[in-house]
C-alpha positions as CSV (number, residue, x, y, z in Angstrom):
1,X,141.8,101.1,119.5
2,X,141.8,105.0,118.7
3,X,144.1,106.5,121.1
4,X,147.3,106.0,122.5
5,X,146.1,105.1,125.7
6,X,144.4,102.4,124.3
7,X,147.3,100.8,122.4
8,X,149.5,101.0,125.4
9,X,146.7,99.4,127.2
10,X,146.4,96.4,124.6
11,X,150.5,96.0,124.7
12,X,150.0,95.4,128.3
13,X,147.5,93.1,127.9
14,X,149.3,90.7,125.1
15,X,152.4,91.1,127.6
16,X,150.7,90.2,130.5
17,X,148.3,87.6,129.0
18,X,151.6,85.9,126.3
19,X,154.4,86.6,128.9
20,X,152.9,86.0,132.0
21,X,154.4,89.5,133.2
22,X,152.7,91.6,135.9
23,X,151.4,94.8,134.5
24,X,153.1,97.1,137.2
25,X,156.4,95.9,135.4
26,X,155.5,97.2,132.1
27,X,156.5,100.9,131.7
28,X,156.6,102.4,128.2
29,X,160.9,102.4,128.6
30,X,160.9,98.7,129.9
31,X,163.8,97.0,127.2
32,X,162.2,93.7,126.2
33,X,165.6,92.1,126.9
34,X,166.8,94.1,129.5
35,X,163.9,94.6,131.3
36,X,161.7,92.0,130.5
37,X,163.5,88.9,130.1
38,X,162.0,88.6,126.6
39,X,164.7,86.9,124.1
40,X,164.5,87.1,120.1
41,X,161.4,84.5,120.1
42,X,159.7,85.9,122.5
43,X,159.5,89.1,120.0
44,X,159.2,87.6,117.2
45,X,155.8,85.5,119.2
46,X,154.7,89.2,120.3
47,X,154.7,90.4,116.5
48,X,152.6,87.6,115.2
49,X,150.2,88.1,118.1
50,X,149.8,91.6,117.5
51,X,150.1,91.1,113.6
52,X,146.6,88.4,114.4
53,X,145.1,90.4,116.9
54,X,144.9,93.7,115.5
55,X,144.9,93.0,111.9
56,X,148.0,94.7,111.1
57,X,151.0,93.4,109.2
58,X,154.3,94.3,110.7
59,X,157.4,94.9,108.4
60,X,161.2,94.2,108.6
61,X,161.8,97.6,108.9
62,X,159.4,97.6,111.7
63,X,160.5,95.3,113.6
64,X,164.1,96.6,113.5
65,X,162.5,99.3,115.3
66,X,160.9,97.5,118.5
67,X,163.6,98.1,121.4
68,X,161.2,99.2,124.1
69,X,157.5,98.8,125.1
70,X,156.8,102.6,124.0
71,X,158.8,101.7,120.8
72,X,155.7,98.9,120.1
73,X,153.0,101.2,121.5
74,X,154.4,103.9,118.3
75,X,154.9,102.0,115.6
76,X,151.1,100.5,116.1
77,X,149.4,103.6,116.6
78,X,151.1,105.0,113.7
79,X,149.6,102.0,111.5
80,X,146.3,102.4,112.9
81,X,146.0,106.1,111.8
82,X,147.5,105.0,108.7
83,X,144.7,102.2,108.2
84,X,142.4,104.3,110.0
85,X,142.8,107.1,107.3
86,X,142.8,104.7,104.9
87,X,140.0,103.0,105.1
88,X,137.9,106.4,105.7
């Protein structure tokens, strides 16, 4: 994945694929709670996927962070560029 577009694409896919949510549902404000009907498993099964998936390793702090679907689709592009960079 190098651009956004792509990691919002990939969140879709996990949430669709994991969840069994329709893609049309899935907007970059949709509240995993609120709006997804996701509870504090269901993220915590989301992280680990992603953490497997795309080789990334998710932090506390980062997880604190993960409110919305666009909050997700930030905090992995910004550790791609970061791994991205460093790895170049």
């Amino acid at each position: 994945m190098e651009t956004k577009d792509e990691v919002v694409q990939a969140v879709v896919v996990i949430l669709v694929e994991r969840f069994a949510l329709r893609a049309e549902e899935i907007q970059l404000e949709s509240r995993f709670g609120d709006d997804l009907d996701l509870d504090s498993i269901d993220a915590i099964d989301f992280a680990v996927h992603v953490e497997e998936e795309h080789g990334l390793v998710l932090d506390e702090d980062d997880l604190k962070e993960l409110r919305t679907v666009g909050d997700v689709v930030d905090v992995l592009y910004r550790k791609l560029e970061v791994s991205t960079r460093g790895a170049a």
